[in-house]
PARO-831498 format. One line per field, with one value per residue (C-alpha): x, y, z; residue in one letter. Coordinates in steps of 0.1 Angstrom, whole numbers. Layout:
px: (X_...)
py: (Y_...)
pz: (Z_...)
rest: (a_...)
//
This chain:
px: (1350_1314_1329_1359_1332_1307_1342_1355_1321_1323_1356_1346_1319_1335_1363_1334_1326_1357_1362_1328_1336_1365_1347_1327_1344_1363_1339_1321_1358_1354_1317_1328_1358_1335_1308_1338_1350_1389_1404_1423_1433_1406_1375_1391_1403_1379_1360_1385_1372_1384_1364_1331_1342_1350_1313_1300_1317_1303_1268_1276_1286_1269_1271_1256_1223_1238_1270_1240_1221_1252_1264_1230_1235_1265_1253_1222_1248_1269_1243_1226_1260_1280_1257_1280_1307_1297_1267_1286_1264_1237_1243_1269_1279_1305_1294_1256_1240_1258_1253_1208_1217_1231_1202_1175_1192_1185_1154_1148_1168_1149_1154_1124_1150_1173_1141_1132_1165_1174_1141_1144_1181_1175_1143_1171_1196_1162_1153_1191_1189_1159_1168_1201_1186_1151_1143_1147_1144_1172_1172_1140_1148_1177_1158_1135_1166_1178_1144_1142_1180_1170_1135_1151_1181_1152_1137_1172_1179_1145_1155_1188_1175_1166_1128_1134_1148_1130_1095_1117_1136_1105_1088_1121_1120_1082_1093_1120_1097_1071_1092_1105_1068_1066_1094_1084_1052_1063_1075_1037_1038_1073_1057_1021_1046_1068_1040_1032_1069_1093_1118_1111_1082_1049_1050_1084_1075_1045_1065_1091_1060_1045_1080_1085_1046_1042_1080_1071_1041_1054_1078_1049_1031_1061_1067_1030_1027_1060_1047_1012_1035_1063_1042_1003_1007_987_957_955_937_961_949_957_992_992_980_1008_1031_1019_1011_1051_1061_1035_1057_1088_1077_1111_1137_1128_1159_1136_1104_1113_1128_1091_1075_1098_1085_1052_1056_1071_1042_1018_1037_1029_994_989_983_1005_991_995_1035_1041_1025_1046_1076_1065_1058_1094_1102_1088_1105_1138_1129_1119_1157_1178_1203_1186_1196_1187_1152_1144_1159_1133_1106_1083_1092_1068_1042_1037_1032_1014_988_975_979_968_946_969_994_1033_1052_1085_1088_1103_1141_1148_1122_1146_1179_1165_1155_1185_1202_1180_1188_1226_1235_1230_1205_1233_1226_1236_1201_1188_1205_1198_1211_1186_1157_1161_1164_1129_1115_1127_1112_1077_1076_1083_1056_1033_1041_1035_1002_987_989_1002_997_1014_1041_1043_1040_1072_1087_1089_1102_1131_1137_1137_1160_1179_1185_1195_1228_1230_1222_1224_1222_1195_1173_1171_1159_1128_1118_1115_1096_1072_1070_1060_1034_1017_1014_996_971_965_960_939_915_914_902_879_884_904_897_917_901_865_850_834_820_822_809_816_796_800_808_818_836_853_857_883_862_831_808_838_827_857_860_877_897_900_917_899_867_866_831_805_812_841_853_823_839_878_865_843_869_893_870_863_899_900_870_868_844_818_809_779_788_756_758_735_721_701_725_706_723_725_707_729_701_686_720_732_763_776_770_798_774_791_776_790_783_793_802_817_840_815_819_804_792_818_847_834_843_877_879_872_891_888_918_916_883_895_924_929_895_877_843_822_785_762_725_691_659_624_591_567_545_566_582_619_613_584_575_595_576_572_607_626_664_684_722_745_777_806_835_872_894_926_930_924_926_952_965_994_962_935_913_905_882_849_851_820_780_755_725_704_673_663_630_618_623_655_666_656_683_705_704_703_732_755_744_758_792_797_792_811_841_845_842_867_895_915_908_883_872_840_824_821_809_785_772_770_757_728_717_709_691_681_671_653_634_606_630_657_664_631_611_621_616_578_571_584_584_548_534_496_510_521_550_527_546_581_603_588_594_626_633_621_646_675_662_660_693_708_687_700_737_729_716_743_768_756_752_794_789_772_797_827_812_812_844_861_841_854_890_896_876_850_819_804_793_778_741_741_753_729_702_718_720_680_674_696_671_643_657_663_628_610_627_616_577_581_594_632_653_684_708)
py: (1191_1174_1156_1141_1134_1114_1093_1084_1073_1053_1041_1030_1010_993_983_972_950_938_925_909_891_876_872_850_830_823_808_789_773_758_745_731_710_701_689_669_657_669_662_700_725_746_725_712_746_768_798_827_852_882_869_874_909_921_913_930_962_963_958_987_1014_1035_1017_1016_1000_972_969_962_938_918_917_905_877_867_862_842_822_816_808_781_767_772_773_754_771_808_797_774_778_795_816_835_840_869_880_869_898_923_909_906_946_955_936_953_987_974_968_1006_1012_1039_1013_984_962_960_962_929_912_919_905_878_871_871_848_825_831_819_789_780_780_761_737_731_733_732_767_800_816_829_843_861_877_891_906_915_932_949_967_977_998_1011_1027_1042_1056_1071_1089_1100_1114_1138_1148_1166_1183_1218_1226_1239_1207_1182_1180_1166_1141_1128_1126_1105_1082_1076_1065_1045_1025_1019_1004_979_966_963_941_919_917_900_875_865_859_835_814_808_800_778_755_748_746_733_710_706_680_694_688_704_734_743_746_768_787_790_803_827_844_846_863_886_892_906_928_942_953_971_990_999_1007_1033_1048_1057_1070_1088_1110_1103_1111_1149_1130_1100_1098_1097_1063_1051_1063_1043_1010_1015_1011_986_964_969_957_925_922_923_892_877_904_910_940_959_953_972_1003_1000_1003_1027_1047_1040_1049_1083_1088_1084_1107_1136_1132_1129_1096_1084_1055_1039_1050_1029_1000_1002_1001_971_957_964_949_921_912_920_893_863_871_878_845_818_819_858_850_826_845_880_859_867_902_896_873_905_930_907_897_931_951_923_897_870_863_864_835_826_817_779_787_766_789_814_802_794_834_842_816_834_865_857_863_901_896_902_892_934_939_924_924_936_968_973_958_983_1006_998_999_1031_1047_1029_1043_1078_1077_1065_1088_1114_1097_1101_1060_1062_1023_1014_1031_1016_982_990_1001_974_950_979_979_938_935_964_945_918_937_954_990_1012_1049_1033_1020_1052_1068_1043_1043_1078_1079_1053_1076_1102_1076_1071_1109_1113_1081_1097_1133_1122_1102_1134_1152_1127_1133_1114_1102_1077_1079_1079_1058_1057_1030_1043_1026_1041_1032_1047_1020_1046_1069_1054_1015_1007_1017_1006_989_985_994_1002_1015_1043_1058_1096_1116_1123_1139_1142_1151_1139_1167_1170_1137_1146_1173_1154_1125_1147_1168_1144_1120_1153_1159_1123_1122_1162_1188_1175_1149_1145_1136_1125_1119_1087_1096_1064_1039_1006_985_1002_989_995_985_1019_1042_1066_1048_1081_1098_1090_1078_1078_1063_1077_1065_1069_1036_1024_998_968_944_914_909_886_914_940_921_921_958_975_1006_1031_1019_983_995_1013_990_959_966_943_943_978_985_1011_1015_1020_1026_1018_1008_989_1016_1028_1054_1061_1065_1057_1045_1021_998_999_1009_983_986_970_962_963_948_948_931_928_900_891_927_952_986_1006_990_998_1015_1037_1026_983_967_953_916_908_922_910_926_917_929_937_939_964_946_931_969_977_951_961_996_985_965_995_1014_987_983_1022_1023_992_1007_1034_1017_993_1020_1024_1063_1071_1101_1121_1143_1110_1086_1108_1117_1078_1072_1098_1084_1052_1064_1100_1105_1136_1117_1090_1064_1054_1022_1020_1029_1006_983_988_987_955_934_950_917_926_916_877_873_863_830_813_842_868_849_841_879_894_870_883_923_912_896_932_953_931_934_974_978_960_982_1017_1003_1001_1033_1051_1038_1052_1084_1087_1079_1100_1128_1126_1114_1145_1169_1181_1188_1210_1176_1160_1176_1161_1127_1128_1131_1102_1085_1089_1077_1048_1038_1044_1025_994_997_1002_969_949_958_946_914_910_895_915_895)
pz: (617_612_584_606_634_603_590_630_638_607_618_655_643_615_644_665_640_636_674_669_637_658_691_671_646_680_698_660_658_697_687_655_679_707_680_661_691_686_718_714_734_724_732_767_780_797_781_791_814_796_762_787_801_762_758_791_780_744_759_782_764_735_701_669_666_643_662_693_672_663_695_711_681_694_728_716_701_732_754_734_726_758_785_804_803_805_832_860_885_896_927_933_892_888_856_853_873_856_821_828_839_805_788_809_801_765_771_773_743_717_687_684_669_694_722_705_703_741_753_731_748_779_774_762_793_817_793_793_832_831_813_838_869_870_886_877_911_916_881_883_920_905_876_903_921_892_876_916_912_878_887_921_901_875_905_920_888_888_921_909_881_876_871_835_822_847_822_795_815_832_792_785_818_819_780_793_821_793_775_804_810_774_767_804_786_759_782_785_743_746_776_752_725_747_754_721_706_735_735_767_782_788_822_824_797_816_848_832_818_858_872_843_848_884_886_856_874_905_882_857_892_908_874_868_907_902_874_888_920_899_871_881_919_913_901_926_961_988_993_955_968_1002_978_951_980_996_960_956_993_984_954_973_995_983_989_1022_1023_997_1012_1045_1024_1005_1043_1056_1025_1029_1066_1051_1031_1062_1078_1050_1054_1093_1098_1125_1135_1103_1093_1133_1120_1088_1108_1129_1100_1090_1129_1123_1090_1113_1133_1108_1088_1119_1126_1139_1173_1181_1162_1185_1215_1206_1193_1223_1210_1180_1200_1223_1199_1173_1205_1212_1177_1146_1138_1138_1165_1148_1147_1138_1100_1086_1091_1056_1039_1051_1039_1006_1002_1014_986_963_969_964_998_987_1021_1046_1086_1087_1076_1100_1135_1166_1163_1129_1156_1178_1154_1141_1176_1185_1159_1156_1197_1183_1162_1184_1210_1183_1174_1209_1206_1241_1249_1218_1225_1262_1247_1222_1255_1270_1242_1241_1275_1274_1245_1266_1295_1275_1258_1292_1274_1302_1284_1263_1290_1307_1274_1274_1309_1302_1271_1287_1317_1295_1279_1308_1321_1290_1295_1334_1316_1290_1314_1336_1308_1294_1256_1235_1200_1174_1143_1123_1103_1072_1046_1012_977_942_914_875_852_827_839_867_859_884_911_896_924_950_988_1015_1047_1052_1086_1088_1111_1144_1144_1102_1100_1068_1049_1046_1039_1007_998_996_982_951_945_936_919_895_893_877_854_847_852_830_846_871_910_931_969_976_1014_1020_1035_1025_996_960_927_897_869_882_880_851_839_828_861_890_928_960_988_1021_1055_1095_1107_1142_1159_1166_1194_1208_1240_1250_1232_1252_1287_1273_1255_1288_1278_1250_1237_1233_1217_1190_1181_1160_1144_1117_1122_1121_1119_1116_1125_1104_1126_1111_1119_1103_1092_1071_1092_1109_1138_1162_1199_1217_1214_1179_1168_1150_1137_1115_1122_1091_1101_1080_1079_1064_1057_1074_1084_1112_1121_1124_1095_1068_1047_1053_1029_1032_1010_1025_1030_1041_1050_1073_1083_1113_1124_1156_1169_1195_1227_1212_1206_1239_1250_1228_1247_1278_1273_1257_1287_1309_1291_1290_1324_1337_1313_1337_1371_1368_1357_1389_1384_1367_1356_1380_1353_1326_1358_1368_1333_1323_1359_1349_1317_1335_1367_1360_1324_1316_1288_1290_1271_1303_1314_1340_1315_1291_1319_1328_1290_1279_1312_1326_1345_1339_1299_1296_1267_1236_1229_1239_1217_1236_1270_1259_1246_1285_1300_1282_1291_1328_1326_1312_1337_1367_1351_1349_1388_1397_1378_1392_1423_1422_1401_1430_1457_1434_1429_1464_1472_1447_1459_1497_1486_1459_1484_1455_1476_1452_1434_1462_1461_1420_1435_1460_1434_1414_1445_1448_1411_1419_1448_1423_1401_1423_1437_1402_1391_1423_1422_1380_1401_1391_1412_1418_1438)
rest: (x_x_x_x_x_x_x_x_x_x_x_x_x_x_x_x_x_x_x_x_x_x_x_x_x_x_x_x_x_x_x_x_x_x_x_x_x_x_x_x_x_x_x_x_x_x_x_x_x_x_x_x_x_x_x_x_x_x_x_x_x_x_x_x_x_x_x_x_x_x_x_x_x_x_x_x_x_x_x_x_x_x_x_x_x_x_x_x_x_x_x_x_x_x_x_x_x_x_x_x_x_x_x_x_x_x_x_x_x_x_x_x_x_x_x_x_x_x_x_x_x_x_x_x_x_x_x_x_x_x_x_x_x_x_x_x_x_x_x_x_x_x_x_x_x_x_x_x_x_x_x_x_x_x_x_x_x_x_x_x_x_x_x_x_x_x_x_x_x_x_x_x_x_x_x_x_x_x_x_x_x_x_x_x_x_x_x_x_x_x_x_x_x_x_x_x_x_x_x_x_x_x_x_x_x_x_x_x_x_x_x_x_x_x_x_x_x_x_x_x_x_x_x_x_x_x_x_x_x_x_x_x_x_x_x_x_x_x_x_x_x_x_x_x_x_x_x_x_x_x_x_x_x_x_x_x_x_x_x_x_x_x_x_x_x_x_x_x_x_x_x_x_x_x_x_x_x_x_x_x_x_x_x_x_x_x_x_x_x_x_x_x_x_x_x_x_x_x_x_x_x_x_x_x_x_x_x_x_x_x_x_x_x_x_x_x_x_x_x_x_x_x_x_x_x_x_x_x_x_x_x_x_x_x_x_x_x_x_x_x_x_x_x_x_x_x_x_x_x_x_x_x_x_x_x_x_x_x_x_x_x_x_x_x_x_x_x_x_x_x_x_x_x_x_x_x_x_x_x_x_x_x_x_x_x_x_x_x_x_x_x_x_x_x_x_x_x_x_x_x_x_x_x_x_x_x_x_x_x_x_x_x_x_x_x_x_x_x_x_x_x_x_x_x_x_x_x_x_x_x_x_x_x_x_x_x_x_x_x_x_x_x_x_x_x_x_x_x_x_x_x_x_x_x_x_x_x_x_x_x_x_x_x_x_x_x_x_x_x_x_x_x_x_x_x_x_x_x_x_x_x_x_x_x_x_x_x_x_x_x_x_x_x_x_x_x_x_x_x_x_x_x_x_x_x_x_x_x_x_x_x_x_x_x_x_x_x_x_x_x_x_x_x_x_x_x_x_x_x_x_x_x_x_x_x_x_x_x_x_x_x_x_x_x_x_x_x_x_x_x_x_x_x_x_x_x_x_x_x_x_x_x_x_x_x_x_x_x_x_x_x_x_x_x_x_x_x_x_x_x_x_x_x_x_x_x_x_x_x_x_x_x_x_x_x_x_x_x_x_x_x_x_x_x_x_x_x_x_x_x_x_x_x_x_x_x_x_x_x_x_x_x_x_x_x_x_x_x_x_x_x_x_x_x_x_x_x_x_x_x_x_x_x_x_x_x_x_x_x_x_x_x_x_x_x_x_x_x_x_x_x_x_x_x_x_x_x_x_x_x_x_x_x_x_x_x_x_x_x_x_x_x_x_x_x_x_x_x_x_x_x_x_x_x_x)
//
């Protein structure tokens, strides 16, 4: 029987062969007329259709390693010869996207020779295209299209088998995508070789050479991102997870269909690990791609639906993109882009789950916002049973904004800059600082503990972990390149003066973040901490670029550091003024809540320490003391200005406590406001007899 099975193989091939041979001397017999000129009915008929599908199936099915070879020859030979003919145009080409998806399965093949030969082919088949139209575009984002379907198939695949044979399939398929970036490596070796060797001009050599890089490039990232996330996952951060999706959606800029099933992943993801917040943005994200690809006329019909949510949630407001920048992805896409993708129905789609999340998230004005761009689109397509659903859901919204005011506590997120340094044993992160967003109320520890735990997971057991405590900037000429440092620090939202008259509540102030800071006291002695009137601080502010917070990560690379120094009266300002802002937060809230008035309203008038706002006042602005030059006079200005601001406020403070007091019936407060009441009037006095005029 194995002798029969040796002598048919044998057969097959040889028969293989055989078609080949005449495949070929076919289409040698129609160059030799069409170079002689023979007017025949050979060289003026067109290539038959059947000749290309003949080829397509050979490709496709499992063949001898010569038989593969010889047919890759035999393509080679085609496309130099009849470009023409077997390319006619490019969009829309029956048989070109499923002959680049034979070559790419090559491309995986176990044999080196025929790995070679079908990179080398398909080279050809984009030169040949490039030399006929003058772009490859189209080309490439179907290779991109293609590499996309066979690395989703490899994972579908894992998912069905059993767990005794899934460690040798995933040996085999991590095999199969190292060989892919291999051979689009090699790419990189043509192109340096095409410059030097074309027969094209330079000028048009080295634009062939741009197209063919920067589309590799995208495809080398997706394939290294997907096999970090498909065999490496166990050892990775959750954020090296979150950035290997996101580095792929980047990628997919061009396909804008597999960019949102990249988000909607990535919003999957988030989910897993509890961060709400940031799987909603992922699917506005997704919304907003909805809205750029939808037909022209509904894009410009919900385009205030973008504009509304871009306004409150990111750093740049939305707008629509070029509609011709549009039709040509869609051209290069091959019209595989279909307006299904992105309609109205898909829109709302998107919206209806970014409000769930939020809702889940405890985002509650998010949500309301989403609410109301469903409930306008809604209206719109007169959806009845729909709009009842989202007037409820933003009903339910806003009981939870009234409950969670009653109860004064709510919390988004912390914050946390982090800087990694260990040149040997962990290059990559080597000297790169981020900020980090952990759930609510993650403490120090044990975002240590997370982050040392999986940094030893990475570089093993042996290897040294030191926490750096001192916050200040880090000289690596003094570190232990063998030893892994991690500098951890707290680190808060930080607003302007100007930002804060706008971010009145707690949620504008912990949304669309980008600039944080965190504070070092000193003293010129030498010491941390001293009297008031010798205490100094220093203001680290940090920034990031083009991004905010809640974002599509949780971990964003620091842009930008400034530090500023502040000197003691200019730190008494600076406390004065949070002070003020805390406190003006709450009166202007239609309801605010008693217990946080009166606390804030207490720490202004009634301190139990030496250090309150009067205090601060009869040190700095004592008038027995003149200001020592025109800083200083300019310096006591500016801490009058904030102490007349901060009268004023808990004057309005004092009047609301009041009134909530009598309207809710809580007379059991009203002996503590009457002793606020009577540090208020203290207060005001203390500030006239240091002669500041309070209006």
């Amino acid at each position: 029987l194995q002798m029969v099975l040796f002598y048919e193989k044998i057969l097959v091939t040889e028969i293989h062969f055989v078609i080949l041979e005449c495949i070929k001397i076919w289409f040698v017999l129609r160059h030799n007329n069409l170079v002689n000129k023979k007017s025949s009915s050979m060289s003026s008929s067109p290539l038959p259709v059947s000749l290309f599908q003949l080829l397509l199936k050979f490709g496709k099915i499992n063949q001898n390693n010569k038989v593969i070879c010889e047919w890759i020859s035999i393509c080679r030979f085609i496309i130099e010869r009849f470009s023409r003919d077997c390319i006619p145009g490019v969009i829309g080409n029956p048989w070109f996207y499923s002959f680049c998806e034979t070559l790419i399965d090559l491309t995986t093949f176990t044999s080196s020779e025929v790995r070679s030969g079908s990179v080398a082919l398909l080279f050809a088949v984009l030169h040949s295209l490039f030399d006929r139209f003058s772009t490859i575009e189209y080309s490439l984002i179907q290779l991109l299209r293609i590499i996309s379907s066979k690395l989703a198939t490899i994972k579908d695949v894992e998912a069905g088998c059993s767990s005794e044979t899934l460690p040798s399939i995933q040996i085999k398929n991590e095999r199969k995508i190292k060989y892919l970036y291999n051979a689009l490596e090699s790419f990189k070796i043509y192109s340096e070789k095409e410059k030097l060797f074309s027969y094209f001009s330079q000028q048009k050599a080295l634009q062939f050479c741009d197209f063919l890089s920067n589309g590799i490039q995208n495809q080398l990232k997706i394939i290294e991102n997907t096999i970090q996330l498909y065999y490496y996952r166990s050892n990775m951060f959750r954020e090296d997870i979150v950035d290997c999706y996101n580095e792929i959606s980047e990628c997919y800029k061009h396909t804008p269909d597999l960019k949102i099933q990249t988000l909607v992943s990535l919003s999957a993801e988030h989910k897993l690990e509890r961060n709400l917040a940031e799987a909603g943005m992922c699917l506005l994200y997704c919304v907003f791609i909805i809205l750029d690809f939808m037909p022209e006329k509904e894009s410009k019909k919900f385009s205030l639906v973008g504009k509304e949510l871009s306004q409150e949630l990111f750093v740049s407001e939305w707008s629509p993109r070029d509609r011709s920048l549009i039709n040509k992805i869609y051209e290069n896409n091959g019209y595989q882009v279909k307006d299904k993708h992105f309609s109205v129905h898909s829109l709302v789609q998107k919206l209806k789950e970014a409000l769930a999340v939020f809702l889940n998230a405890e985002v509650y004005e998010t949500s309301i916002l989403i609410g109301k761009q469903l409930v306008y689109i809604g209206e719109k397509f007169r959806m009845y049973a729909e709009l009842i659903l989202f007037h409820q859901q933003m009903s339910e919204a806003f009981r939870m904004i009234v409950k969670a005011e009653e109860q004064g506590a709510r919390f988004f997120g912390t914050y946390y800059r982090v800087g990694f340094f260990g040149k040997t044993q962990i290059p990559k992160l080597h000297g790169k600082v981020y900020i980090y967003k952990e759930l609510k109320l993650t403490k120090l520890g044990e975002i240590t503990d997370r982050l040392k735990t999986g940094i030893q997971k990475q570089v093993g057991d042996n290897v040294t972990i030191v926490i750096v405590t001192d916050s200040g900037s880090v000289d690596e000429s003094i570190l232990d390149p063998n030893i892994v440092y991690l500098q951890i620090t707290h680190i808060e939202p930080y607003f302007t003066s100007d930002q804060l008259q706008d971010r009145v509540s707690i949620y504008l102030r912990n949304t669309n973040l980008s600039t944080f800071a965190f504070q070092t006291p000193f003293t010129k002695s030498g010491k941390k901490h001293g009297k008031l009137d010798e205490q100094w601080k220093r203001v680290t502010l940090i920034d990031i670029w083009n991004e905010s917070f809640p974002s599509l990560r949780t971990r964003v690379p620091v842009n930008n550091t400034k530090t500023i120094e502040f000197s003691p009266i200019q730190n008494a300002c600076d406390i004065i003024s949070i002070q003020t802002n805390k406190l003006k937060s709450q009166v202007i809230i239609f309801c605010p809540n008693l217990n946080e008035l009166q606390m804030l309203l207490q720490g202004a008038v009634k301190t139990t320490v030496n250090e309150g706002p009067l205090a601060i006042a009869k040190l700095f602005l004592d008038p027995s003391k003149p200001p020592a030059n025109e800083e200083e006079e300019k310096d006591r200005n500016i801490l009058k200005q904030h102490l007349v601001e901060l009268v004023t406020v808990c004057g309005e403070a004092v009047e609301r406590c009041e009134f909530l007091i009598q309207t809710n019936h809580k007379h059991d407060m009203l002996p503590f406001h009457q002793e606020l009441e009577k540090g208020y009037q203290e207060f005001f006095k203390g500030l006239q007899e240091l002669h500041i005029e309070i209006p």
